[in-house]
C-alpha positions in Angstrom: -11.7 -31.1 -14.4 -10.9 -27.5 -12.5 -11.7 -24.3 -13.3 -10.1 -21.4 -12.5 -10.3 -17.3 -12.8 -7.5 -14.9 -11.9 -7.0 -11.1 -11.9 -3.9 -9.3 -11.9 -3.6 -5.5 -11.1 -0.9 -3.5 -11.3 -0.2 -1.2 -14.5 0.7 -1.8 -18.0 0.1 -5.7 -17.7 -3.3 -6.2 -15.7 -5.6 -8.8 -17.1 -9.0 -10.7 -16.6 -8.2 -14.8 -16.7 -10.5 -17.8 -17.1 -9.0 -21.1 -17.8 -10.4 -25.0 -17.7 -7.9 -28.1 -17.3 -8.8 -31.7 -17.7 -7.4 -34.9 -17.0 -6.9 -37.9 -16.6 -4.5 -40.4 -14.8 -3.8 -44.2 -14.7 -1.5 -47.3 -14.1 -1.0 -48.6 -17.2 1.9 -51.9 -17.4 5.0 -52.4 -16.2 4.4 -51.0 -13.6 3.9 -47.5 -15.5 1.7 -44.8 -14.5 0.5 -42.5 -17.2 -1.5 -39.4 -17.5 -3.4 -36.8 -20.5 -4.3 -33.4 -19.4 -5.1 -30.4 -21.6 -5.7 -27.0 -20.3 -6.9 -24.0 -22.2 -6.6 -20.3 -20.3 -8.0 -17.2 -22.3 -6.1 -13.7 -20.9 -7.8 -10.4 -21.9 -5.5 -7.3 -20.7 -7.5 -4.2 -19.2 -4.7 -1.8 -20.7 -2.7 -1.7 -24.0 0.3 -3.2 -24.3 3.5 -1.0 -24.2 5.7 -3.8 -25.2 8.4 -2.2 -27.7 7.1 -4.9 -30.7 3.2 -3.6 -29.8 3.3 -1.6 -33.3 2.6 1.7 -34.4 -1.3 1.2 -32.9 -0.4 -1.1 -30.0 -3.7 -2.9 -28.5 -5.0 -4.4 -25.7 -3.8 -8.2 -25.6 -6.2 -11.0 -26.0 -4.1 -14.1 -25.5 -5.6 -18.0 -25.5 -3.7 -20.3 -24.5 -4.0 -24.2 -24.9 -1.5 -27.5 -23.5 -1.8 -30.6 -24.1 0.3 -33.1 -22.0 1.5 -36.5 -22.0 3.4 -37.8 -19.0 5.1 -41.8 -18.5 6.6 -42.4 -14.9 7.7 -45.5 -13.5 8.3 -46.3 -9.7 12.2 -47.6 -9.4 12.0 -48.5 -5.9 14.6 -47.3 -3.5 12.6 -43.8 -3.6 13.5 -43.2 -7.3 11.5 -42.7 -10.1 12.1 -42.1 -14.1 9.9 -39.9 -15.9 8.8 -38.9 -19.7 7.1 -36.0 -20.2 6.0 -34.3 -23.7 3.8 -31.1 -23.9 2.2 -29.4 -27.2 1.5 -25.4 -26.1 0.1 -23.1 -28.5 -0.7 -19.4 -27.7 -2.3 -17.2 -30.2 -2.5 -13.6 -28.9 -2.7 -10.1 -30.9 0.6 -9.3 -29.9 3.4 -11.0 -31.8 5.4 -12.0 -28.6 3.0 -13.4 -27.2 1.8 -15.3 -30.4 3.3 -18.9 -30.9 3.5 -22.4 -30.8 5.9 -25.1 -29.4 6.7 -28.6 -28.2 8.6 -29.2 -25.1 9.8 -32.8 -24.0 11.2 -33.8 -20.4 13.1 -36.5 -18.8 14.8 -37.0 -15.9 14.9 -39.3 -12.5 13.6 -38.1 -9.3 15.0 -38.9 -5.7 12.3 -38.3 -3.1 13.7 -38.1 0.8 
């Protein structure tokens, strides 16, 4: 597990950020290597949002965020490897943009040098 905090400063979008990610990551058969992480992040902005969609009494954005990931990869030889890769993230916030949920898969081959 990690833990991590972040600030950002600036203007409109400065925030306060504390998130935790877990995992874990194992050869599995066929020669398959397979991993589960999930990671959860909680943003709270310092200033209200002036995002045109912030409302008539825009706020300041409180945005948690979770992922959980699922990723296949098998060693090809010759430098190559093939890789399946599906992620959940949700992200409920305040502020409607920011507010949502979605799945996202990836595949593709990889040529280290």
């Amino acid at each position: 597990g990690l833990l991590s905090s972040a600030e950002t400063k600036g203007t409109d979008f400065d925030s306060d950020g504390t998130g935790i990610l877990i995992g874990v990551s194992r050869p599995l058969f066929w020669r398959i290597h397979g991993a589960l992480e999930y990671t959860t992040i909680s943003d709270s902005a310092k200033n209200v949002n002036s995002l045109p969609d912030a409302g008539d009494n825009p706020v300041k954005a409180k945005i948690d965020r979770s992922n959980v990931g699922i990723n296949l990869k098998r060693d090809l030889g010759n430098d190559m490897t093939v890789y399946l890769a599906y992620d959940y993230q949700r992200s409920d916030a305040n502020v409607p943009l920011y507010d949502f949920g979605q799945e996202v898969w990836r595949s593709g081959v990889t040529y280290s040098f």
